[in-house]
KOLGU-406957 format. One record per residue (C-alpha): x, y, z negated; residue in three letters. Coordinates in steps of 0.05 Angstrom, whole numbers. Layout:
<nodes>
{east=X | north=Y | up=Z | lodo=ALA}
...
</nodes>
This chain:
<nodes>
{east=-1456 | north=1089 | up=-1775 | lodo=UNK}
{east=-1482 | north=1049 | up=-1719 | lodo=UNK}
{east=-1489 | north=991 | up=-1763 | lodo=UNK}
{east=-1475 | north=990 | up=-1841 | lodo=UNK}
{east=-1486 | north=925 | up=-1883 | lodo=UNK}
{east=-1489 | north=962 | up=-1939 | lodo=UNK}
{east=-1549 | north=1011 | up=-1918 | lodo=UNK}
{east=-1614 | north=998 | up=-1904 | lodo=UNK}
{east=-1630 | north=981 | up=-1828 | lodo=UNK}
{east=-1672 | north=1039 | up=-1819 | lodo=UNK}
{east=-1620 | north=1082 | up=-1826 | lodo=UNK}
{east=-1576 | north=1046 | up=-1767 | lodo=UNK}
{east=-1570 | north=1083 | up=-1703 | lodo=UNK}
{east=-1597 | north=1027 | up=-1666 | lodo=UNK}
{east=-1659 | north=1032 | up=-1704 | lodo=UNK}
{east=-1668 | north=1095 | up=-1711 | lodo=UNK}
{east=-1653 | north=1105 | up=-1635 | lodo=UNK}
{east=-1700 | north=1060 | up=-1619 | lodo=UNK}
{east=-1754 | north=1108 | up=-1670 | lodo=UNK}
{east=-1733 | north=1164 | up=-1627 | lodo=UNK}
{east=-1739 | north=1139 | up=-1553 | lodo=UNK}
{east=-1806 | north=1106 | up=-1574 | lodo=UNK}
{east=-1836 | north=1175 | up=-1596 | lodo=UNK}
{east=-1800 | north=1220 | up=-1541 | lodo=UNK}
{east=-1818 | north=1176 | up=-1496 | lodo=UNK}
{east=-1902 | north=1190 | up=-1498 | lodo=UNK}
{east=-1892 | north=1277 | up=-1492 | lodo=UNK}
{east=-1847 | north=1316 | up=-1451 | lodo=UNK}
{east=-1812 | north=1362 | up=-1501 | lodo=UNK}
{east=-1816 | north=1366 | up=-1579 | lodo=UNK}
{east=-1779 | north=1412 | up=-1633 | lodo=UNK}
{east=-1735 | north=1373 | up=-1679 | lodo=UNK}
{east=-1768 | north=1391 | up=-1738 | lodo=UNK}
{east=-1833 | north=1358 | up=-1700 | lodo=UNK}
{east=-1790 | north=1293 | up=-1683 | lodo=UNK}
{east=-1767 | north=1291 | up=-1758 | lodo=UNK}
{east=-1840 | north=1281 | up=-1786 | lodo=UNK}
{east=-1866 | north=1235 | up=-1735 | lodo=UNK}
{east=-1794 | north=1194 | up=-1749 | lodo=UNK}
{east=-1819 | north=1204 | up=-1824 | lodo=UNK}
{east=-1887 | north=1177 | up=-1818 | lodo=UNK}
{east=-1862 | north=1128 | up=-1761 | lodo=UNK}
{east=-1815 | north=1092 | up=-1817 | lodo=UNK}
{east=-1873 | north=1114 | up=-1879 | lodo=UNK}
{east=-1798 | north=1152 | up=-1912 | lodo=UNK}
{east=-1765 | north=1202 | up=-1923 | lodo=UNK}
{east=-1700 | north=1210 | up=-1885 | lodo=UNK}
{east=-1651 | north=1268 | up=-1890 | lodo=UNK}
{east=-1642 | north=1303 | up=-1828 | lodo=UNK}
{east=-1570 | north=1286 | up=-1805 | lodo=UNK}
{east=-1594 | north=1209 | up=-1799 | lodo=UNK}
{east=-1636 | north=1245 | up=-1736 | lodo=UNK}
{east=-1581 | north=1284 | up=-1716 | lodo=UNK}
{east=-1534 | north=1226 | up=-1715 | lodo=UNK}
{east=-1585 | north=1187 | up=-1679 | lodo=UNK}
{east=-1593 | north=1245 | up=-1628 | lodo=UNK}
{east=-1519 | north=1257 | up=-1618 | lodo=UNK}
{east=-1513 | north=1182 | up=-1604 | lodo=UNK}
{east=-1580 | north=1183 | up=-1549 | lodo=UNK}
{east=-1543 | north=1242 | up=-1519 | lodo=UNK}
{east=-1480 | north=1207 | up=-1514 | lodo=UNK}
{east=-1520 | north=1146 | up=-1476 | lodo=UNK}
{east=-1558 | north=1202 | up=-1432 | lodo=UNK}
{east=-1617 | north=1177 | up=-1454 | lodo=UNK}
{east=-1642 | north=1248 | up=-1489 | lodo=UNK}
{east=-1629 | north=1322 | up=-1468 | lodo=UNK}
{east=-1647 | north=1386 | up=-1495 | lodo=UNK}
{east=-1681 | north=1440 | up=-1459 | lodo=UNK}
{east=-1707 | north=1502 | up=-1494 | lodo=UNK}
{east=-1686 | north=1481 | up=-1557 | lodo=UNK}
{east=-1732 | north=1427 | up=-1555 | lodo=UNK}
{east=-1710 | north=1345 | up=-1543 | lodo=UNK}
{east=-1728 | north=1306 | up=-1490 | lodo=UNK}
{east=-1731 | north=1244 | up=-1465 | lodo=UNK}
{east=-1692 | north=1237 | up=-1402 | lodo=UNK}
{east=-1714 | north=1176 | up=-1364 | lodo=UNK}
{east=-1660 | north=1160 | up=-1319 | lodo=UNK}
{east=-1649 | north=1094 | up=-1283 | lodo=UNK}
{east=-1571 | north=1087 | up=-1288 | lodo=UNK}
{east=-1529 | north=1023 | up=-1270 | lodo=UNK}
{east=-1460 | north=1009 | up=-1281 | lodo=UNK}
{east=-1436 | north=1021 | up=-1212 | lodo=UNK}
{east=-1452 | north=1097 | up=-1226 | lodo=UNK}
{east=-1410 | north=1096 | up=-1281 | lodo=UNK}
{east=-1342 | north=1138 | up=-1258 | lodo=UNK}
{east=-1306 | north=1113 | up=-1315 | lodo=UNK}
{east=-1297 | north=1033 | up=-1286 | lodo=UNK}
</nodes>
């Protein structure tokens, strides 16, 4: 869910996106497992894993993340809307 009333804001993709970006953005690479626990002790909780993969599907979507080596990354691109092919 991008955003739930019901849940708890940590768990929206928005935030957690944010989470995400935020740590990618200080290393080039990093395992999932590694981007799970420093999301963990980022938000001081436990979150299952398919809050991170919804997260990551939804970064990947924006082009905002990548994966390369089975590892994530954090792929840095200046985009504007005239680049868009869809408009």
């Amino acid at each position: 869910m991008i955003i739930n009333s019901e849940r708890e804001p940590d768990y929206s993709l928005y935030y957690l996106g944010s989470i995400l970006l935020e740590i990618l953005e200080n290393t080039d690479v990093m395992p999932i497992e590694e981007l799970l626990s420093k999301t963990k002790e980022q938000l001081n909780r436990e979150i299952h894993i398919d809050f991170l993969y919804y997260a990551l599907d939804w970064l990947y979507l924006l082009s905002l993340v990548g994966i390369r080596e089975g590892k994530v990354y954090y792929d840095n691109k200046e985009i504007n809307s005239t680049q868009n092919k869809a408009f």
